[in-house]
C-alpha positions in Angstrom: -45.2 2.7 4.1 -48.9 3.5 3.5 -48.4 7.0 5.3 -46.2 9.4 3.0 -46.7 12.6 5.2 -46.7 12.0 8.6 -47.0 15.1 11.2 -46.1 15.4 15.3 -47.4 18.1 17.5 -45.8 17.9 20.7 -46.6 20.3 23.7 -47.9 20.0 27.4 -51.5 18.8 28.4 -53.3 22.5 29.4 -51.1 23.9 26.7 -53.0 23.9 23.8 -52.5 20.9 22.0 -56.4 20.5 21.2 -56.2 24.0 19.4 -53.5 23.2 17.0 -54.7 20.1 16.6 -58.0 21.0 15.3 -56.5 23.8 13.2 -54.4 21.6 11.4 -57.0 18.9 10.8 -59.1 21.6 9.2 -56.9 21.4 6.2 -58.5 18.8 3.4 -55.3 17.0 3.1 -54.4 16.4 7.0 -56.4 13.8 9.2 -55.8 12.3 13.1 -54.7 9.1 13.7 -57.6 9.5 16.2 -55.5 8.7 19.2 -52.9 10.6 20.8 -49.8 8.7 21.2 -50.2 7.8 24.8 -53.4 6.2 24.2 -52.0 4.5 21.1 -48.6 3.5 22.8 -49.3 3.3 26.4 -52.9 2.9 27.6 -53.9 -0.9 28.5 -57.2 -0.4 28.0 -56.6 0.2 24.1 -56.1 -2.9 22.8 -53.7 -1.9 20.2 -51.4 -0.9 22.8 -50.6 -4.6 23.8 -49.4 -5.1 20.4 -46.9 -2.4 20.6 -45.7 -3.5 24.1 -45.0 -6.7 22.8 -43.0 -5.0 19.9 -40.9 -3.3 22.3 -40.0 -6.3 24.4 -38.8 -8.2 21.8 -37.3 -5.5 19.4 -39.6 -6.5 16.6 -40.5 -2.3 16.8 -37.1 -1.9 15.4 -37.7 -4.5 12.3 -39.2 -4.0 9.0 -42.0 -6.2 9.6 -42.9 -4.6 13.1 -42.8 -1.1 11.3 -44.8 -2.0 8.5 -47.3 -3.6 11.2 -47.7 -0.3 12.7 -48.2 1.7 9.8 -50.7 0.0 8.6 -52.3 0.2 12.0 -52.0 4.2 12.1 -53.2 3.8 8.6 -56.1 2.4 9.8 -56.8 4.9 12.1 -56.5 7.6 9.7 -59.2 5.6 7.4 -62.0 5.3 10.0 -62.0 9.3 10.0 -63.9 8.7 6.8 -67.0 8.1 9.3 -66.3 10.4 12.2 -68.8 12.5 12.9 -66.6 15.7 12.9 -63.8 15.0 11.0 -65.5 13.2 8.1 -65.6 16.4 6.6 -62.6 18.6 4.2 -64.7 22.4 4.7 -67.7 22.7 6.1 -71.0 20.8 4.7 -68.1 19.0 2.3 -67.3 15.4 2.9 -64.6 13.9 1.7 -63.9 10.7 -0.5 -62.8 7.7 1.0 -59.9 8.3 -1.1 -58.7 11.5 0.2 -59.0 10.4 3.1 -56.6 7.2 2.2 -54.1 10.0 0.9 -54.5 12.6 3.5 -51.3 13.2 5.5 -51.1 11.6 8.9 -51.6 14.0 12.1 -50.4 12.6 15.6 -50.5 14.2 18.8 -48.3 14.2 21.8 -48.5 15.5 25.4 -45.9 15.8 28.0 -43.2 13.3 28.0 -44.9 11.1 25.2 -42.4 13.6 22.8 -40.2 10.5 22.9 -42.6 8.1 21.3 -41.2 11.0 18.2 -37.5 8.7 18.0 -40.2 5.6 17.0 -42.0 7.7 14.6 -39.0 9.4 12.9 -37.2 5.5 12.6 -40.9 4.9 10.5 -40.8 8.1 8.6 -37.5 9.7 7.8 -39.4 12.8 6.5 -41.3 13.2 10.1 -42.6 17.0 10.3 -42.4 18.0 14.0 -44.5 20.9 15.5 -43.7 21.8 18.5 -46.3 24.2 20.9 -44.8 26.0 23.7 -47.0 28.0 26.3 -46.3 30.0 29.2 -44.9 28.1 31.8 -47.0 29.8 34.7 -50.5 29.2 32.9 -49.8 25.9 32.4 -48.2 25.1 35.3 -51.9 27.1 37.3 -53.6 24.4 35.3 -51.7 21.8 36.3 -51.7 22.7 39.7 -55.8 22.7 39.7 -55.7 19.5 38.8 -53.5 18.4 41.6 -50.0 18.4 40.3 -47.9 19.9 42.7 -45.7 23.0 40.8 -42.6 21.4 41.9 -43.2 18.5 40.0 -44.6 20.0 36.9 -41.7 22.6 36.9 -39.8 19.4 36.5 -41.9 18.4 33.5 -41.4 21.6 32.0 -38.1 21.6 32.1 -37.4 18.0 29.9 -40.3 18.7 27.7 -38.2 22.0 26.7 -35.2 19.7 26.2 -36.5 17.2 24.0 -37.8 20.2 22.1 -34.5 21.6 21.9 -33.0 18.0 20.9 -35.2 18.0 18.2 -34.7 21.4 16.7 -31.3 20.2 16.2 -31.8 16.7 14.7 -35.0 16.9 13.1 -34.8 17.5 9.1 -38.7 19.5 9.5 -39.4 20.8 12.9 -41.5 24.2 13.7 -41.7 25.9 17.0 -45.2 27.4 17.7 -46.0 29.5 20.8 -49.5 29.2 22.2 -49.6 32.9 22.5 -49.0 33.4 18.7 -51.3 31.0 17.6 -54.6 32.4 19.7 -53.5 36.1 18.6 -53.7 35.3 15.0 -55.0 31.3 14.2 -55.3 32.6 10.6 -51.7 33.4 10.5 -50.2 30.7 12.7 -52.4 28.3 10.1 -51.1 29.9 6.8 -47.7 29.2 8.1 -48.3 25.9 9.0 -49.5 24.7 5.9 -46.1 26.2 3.8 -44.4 24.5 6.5 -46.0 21.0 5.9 -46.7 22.1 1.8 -50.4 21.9 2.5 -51.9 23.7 -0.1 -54.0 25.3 -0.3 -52.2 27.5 2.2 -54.8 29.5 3.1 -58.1 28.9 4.6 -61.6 30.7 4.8 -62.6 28.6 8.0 -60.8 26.7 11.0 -62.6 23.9 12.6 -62.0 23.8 16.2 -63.6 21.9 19.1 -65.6 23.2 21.5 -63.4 23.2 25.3 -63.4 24.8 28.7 -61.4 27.5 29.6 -61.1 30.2 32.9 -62.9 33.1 32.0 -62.2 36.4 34.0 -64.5 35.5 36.4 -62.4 32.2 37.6 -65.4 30.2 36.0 -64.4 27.1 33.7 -66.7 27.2 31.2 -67.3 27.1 27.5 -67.2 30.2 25.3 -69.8 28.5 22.5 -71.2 25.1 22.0 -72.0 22.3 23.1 -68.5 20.7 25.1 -66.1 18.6 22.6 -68.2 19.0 19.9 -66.4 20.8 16.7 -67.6 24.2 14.4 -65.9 25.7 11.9 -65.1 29.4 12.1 -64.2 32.6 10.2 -62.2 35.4 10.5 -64.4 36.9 12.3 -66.4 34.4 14.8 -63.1 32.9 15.3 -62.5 35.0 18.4 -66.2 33.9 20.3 -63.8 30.9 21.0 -60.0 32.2 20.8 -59.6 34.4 23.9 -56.0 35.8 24.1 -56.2 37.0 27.5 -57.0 33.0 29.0 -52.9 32.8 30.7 -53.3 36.0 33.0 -56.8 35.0 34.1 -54.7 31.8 34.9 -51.5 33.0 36.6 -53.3 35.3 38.7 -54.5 32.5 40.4 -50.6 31.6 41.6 -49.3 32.4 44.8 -46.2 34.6 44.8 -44.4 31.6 47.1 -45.4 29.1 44.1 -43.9 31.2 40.8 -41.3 31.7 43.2 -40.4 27.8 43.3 -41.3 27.7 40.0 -38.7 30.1 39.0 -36.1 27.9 40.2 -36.5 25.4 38.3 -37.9 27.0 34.3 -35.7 29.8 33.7 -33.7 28.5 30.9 -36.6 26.9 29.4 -38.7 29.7 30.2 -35.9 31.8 28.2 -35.7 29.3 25.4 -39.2 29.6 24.4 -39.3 33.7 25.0 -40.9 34.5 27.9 -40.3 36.8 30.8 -39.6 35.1 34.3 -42.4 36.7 36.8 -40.5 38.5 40.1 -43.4 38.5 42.4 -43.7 41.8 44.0 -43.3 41.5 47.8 -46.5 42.5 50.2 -45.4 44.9 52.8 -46.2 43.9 56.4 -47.9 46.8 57.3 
């Protein structure tokens, strides 16, 4: 295979993903595969994606031949960061070489259900590092929900998401939990221990690139905190928090009705529970 180290975050769309994405592609020796894996896998209008439905319909996924197909595809991915605008460089105002790009690891990312396109990847590479990124159920699910996802359904969501997580902390040879939570209280720290977790070195960083996104600010607005929208900027220890603002899941949840967290509760607690986080009991409003 042409990939040696290939990575997997896996989380919830509103959950982060971007974030630890970015964090981790601010390393020198970690580039994208530019696409998550729904686009790559699943979307018709990426033409690649035809090729891998094909692969599935007739088994040839499963072969060496189809396998060696695909990594060279991700492979060329990975290459063509070499030219990105953003990711084109290791630190900031430093490009890198073709070359290290060529020997970067590989970075995917997954949202939602598309954790299971992780059993194709770990049949490619034996040695698959997954990272998994757990968030608050209730913020997400508030994000979902403005979106037009009913709770109910992503309470559902929730639910297999934590399962497959769980599979896979039982069956994967590398696999890291991250919470959400963790990582905006300290991306320093979260970073450090992702890179001795995926022997990045080196394991410390002066600066994290991240990209520029909205969030609800206490307000209710869903803005930007810096920038110019989906653009990236590296960051220090100490401008890090114009964009990281810890406090972003209870100016969400506040904006759930005590009758939805209710129905949400009946579905998350043992997931909630797995990934360590209090259940909400809304308080009642008297009549009077």
């Amino acid at each position: 295979m042409k990939n040696n180290k290939v990575i997997v975050i896996s989380g919830f769309s509103r959950g982060g993903t971007n974030i630890l994405w970015n964090i981790l592609q601010s390393h020198p020796e970690i580039c994208s595969v530019r696409y998550e894996t729904g686009t790559i896998f699943r979307k018709k209008r990426h033409k690649f994606s035809r090729v891998i439905s094909l692969f599935q319909k007739t088994g040839l996924i499963e072969s060496k031949l189809g396998q060696t197909i695909l990594d060279y595809q991700f492979f060329r991915y990975k290459r063509s960061n070499f030219k990105h605008p953003f990711n084109k460089y290791k630190f900031e105002n430093v490009k890198y070489t073709r070359q290290e790009v060529i020997d970067s690891a590989l970075c995917f990312k997954s949202t939602n259900m598309d954790i299971n396109y992780t059993e194709v990847l770990r049949r490619m590479y034996p040695d698959l590092y997954l990272i998994a990124l757990t968030r608050n159920g209730y913020a997400v699910a508030e994000g979902h929900k403005r979106r037009g996802r009913s709770i109910d359904s992503f309470a559902d969501l929730y639910c297999d998401v934590a399962d497959q997580m769980q599979h896979y902390s039982k069956t994967l040879k590398h696999f890291k939990l991250v919470r959400f939570e963790d990582m905006l209280n300290d991306p320093f720290k979260i970073a450090r221990e992702l890179f001795e977790f995926l022997d990045c070195k080196p394991f410390e960083l002066e600066k994290l690139r991240l990209k520029s996104k909205k969030i609800i600010t206490n307000t209710g607005n869903h803005a930007t905190n810096f920038g110019e929208e989906n653009e990236k900027y590296w960051f220090d220890r100490t401008n890090i928090t114009d964009l990281i603002k810890p406090n972003v899941n209870s100016n969400q949840i506040k904006n759930l009705l005590p009758e939805e967290i209710i129905l949400f509760n009946n579905k998350v607690t043992e997931a909630m529970k797995y990934f360590g986080y209090d259940v909400i009991v809304p308080t009642k409003k008297s009549d009077g």
